[in-house]
C-alpha positions in Angstrom: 45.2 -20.2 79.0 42.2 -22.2 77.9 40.1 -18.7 78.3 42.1 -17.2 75.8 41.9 -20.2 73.8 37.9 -20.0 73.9 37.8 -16.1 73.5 39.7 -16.7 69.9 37.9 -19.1 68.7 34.6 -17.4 69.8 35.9 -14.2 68.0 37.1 -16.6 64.7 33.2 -17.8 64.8 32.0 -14.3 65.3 34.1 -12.6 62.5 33.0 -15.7 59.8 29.3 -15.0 60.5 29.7 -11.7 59.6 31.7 -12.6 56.3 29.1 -14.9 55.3 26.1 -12.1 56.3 27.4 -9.3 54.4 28.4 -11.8 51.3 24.9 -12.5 51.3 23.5 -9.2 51.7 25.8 -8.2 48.8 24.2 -10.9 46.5 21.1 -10.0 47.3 21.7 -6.2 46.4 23.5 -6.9 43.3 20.7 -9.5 42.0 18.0 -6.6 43.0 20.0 -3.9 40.6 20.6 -6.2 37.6 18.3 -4.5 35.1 15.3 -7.1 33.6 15.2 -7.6 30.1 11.6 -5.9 28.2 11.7 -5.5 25.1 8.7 -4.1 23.1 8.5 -5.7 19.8 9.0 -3.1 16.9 5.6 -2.6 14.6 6.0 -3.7 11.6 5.8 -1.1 8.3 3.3 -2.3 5.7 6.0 0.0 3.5 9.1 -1.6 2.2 12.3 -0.1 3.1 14.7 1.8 0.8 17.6 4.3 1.4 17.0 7.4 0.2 17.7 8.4 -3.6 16.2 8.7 -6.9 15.6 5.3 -8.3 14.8 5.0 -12.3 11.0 4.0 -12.7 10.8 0.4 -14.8 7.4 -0.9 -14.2 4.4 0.6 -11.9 1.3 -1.7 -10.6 -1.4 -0.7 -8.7 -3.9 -2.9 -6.8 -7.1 -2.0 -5.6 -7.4 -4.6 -3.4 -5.4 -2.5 -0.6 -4.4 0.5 -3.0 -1.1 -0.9 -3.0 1.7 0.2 -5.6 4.4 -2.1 -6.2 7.6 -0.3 -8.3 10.2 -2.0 -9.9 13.2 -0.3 -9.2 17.0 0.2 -11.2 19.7 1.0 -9.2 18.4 -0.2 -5.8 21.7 -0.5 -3.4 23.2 -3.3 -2.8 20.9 -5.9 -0.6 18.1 -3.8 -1.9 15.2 -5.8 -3.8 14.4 -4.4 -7.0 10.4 -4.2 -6.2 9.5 -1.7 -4.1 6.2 -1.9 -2.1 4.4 1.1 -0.9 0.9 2.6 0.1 -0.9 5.9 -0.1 1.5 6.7 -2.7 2.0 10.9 -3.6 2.5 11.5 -7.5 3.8 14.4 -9.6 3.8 15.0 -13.1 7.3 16.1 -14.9 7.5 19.3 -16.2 8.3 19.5 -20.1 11.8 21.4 -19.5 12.2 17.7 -17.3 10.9 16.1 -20.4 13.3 18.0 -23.0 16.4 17.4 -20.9 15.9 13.6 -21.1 14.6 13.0 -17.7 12.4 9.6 -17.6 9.8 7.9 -14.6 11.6 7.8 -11.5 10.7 7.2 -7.6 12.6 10.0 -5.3 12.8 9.3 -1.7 13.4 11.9 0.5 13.8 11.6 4.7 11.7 8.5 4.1 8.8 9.7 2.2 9.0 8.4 -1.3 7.1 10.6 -4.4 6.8 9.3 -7.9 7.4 11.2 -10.5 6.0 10.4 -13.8 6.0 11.3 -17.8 2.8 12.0 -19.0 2.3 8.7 -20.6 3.0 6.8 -18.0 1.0 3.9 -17.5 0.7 2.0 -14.2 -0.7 -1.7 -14.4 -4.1 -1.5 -12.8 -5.2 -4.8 -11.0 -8.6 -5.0 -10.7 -10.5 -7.6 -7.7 -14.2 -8.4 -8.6 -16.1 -8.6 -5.5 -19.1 -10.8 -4.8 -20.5 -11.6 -1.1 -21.3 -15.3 -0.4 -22.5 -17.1 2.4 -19.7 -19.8 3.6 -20.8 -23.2 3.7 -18.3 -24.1 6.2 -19.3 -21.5 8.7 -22.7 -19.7 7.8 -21.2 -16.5 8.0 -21.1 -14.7 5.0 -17.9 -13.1 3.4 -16.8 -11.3 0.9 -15.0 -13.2 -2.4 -12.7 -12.5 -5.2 -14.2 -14.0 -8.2 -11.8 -12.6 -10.7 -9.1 -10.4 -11.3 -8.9 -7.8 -14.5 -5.8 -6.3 -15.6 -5.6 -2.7 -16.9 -3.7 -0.1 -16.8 -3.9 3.3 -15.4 -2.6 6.7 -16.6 -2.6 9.5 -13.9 -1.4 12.6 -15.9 -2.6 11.2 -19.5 -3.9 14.3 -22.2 -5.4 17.5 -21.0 -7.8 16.5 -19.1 -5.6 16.4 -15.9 -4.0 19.7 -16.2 -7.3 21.7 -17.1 -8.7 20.2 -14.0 -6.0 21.2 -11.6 -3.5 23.1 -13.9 -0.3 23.7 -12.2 -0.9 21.2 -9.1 0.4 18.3 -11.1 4.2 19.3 -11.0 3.4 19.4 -7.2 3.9 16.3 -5.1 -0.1 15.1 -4.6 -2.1 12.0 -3.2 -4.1 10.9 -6.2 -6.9 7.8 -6.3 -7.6 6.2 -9.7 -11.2 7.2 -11.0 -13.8 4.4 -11.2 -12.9 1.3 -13.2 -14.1 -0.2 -16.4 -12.2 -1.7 -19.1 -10.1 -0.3 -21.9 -7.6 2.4 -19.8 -8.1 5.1 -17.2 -7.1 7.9 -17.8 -6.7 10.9 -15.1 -8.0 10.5 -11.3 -10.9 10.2 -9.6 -9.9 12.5 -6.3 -6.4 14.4 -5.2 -5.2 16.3 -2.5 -2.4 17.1 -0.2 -3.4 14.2 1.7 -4.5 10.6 1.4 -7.6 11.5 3.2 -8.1 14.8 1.2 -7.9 12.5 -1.9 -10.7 9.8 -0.9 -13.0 13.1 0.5 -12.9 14.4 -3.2 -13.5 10.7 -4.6 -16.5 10.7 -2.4 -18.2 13.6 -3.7 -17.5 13.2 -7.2 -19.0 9.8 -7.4 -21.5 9.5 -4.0 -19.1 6.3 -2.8 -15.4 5.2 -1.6 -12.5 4.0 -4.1 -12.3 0.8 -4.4 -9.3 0.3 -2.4 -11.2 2.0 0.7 -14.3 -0.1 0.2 -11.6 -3.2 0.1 -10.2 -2.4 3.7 -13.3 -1.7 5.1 -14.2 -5.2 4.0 -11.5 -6.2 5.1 -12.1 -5.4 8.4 -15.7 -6.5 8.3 -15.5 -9.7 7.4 -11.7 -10.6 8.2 -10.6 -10.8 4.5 -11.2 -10.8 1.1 -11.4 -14.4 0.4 -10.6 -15.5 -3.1 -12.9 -18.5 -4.4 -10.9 -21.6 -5.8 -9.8 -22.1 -9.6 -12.2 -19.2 -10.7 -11.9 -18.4 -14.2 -13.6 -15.7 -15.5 -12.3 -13.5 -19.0 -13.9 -9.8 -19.1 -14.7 -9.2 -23.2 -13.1 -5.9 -24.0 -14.1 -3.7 -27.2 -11.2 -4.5 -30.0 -11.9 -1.0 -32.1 -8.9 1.3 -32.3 -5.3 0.9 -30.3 -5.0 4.1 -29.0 -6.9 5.8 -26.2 -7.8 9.5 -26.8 -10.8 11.4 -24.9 -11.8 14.6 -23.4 -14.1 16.7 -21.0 -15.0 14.7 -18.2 -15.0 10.7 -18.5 -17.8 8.9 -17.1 -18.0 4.8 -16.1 -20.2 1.8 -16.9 -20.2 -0.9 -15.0 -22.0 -4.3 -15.6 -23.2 -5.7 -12.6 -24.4 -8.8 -11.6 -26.2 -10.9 -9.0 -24.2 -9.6 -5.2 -21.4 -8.3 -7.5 -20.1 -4.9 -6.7 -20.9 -2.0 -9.3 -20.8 1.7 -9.4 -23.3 3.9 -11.4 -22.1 6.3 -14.1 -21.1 9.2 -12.7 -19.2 12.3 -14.0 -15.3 12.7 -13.0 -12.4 14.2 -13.5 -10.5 10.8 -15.1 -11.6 8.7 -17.9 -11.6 5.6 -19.5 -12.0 5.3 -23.6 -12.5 1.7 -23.5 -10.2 1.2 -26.9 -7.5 -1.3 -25.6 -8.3 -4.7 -24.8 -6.6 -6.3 -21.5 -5.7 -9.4 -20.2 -7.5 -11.0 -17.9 -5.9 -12.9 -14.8 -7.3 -16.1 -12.4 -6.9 -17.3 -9.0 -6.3 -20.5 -7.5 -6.4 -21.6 -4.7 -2.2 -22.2 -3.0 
């Protein structure tokens, strides 16, 4: 009787040992398949993000700090801002049956890629950054400053002078960069071509030197920054003869420079700028 007793209670012990074993063995094996969470962070898109659409053309600016356009939009969707931020930017002229059939400035996006098309008289606000290189006080190191800002404006497809140079190509979805700058309008481009590179190449050897925007970002990288200098006020006198801009044949630019200002020779190109309208000039201060 009590050997029965003891083999039952030795199996009872036996069998709970087991229980508790496997439990434990299954915890460990379900622990060991639970996935572990990894997410890569998503890179963030220096472009702003719109549906596709045709979106009515308002207002245009163009900054040649980054060569970035910023487009104020009608008829964004709803949760949409109205100002639309973009880089390497392709362009296309409208055709004059567009024209005659009422058709205005509008921003088409297509699977993402967005192309402005523009009336011939178009003018995009040009936002010109002053450059000088200054040693910091602070640090020793020397940087690259904004001393001023000059507001123009910027006509890519203005008179003949675009279509002689490239005829049909404007009605054609390009990658344009402005010609040199100097006050009173430009009018035309300083390099095109089916891509953003292929646009800065012919910049290059039409004037011996990068756009402005490319010279920017390479600063940029140099230095860290374009640094703009505090409560800087500097107005840009602009010739006050005439109110409309007209020109032909290839436009050239003349730059003053100063001490460590940047400057670019005259040099022949396919845009122009008459010099006839007189523009606004902006400051920065320091936030």
């Amino acid at each position: 009787m009590i050997f029965r007793q003891f083999t039952a209670l030795l199996m009872a012990l036996t069998l709970c040992f087991s229980t508790v074993s496997c439990g434990t063995n299954s915890s460990k094996v379900t622990q060991s398949q639970q996935p572990t969470s990894n997410t890569t962070p998503t890179a963030v898109n220096n472009t702003s993000a719109i549906a596709d659409g045709r979106y009515p053309l308002q207002q245009a600016s163009y900054d040649d700090a980054d060569g970035t356009y910023s487009l104020t939009l009608l008829n964004t969707p709803p949760g949409t801002p109205p100002l639309y931020r973009v880089s390497n930017l392709q362009m296309a002229r409208l055709t004059e049956e567009q024209i005659a059939q009422g058709e205005k400035s509008y921003l088409e996006v297509k699977d993402n890629t967005p192309v402005l098309y523009l009336t011939e008289d178009f003018k995009i606000d040009y936002i010109h950054n002053v450059t000088e290189t200054r040693e910091n006080p602070q640090t020793g190191q020397t940087e690259t400053v904004v001393v001023r800002q000059e507001s123009n404006f910027w006509s890519p497809f203005a008179g003949a002078l675009a279509g002689q140079a490239i005829g049909s190509l404007l009605f054609r979805p390009q990658y344009y960069v402005p010609p040199v700058y100097q006050p009173g309008g430009l009018r035309g481009f300083g390099g095109y071509g089916n891509t953003y590179n292929g646009a800065v190449q012919r910049y290059r050897t039409t004037y011996n030197a990068p756009p402005a925007a490319v010279r920017n970002r390479e600063t940029f990288r140099t230095t860290g920054g374009l640094r703009r200098t505090p409560s800087t006020t500097v107005r840009q006198p602009a010739p006050s003869t005439g109110t409309k801009s007209t020109g032909s044949g290839y436009g050239t630019s003349r730059l003053k420079t100063g001490p460590g200002s940047s400057s670019t020779r005259p040099r022949s190109g396919f845009g122009t700028s008459p010099g006839v309208r007189r523009a606004p000039t902006r400051s920065f201060r320091r936030r």
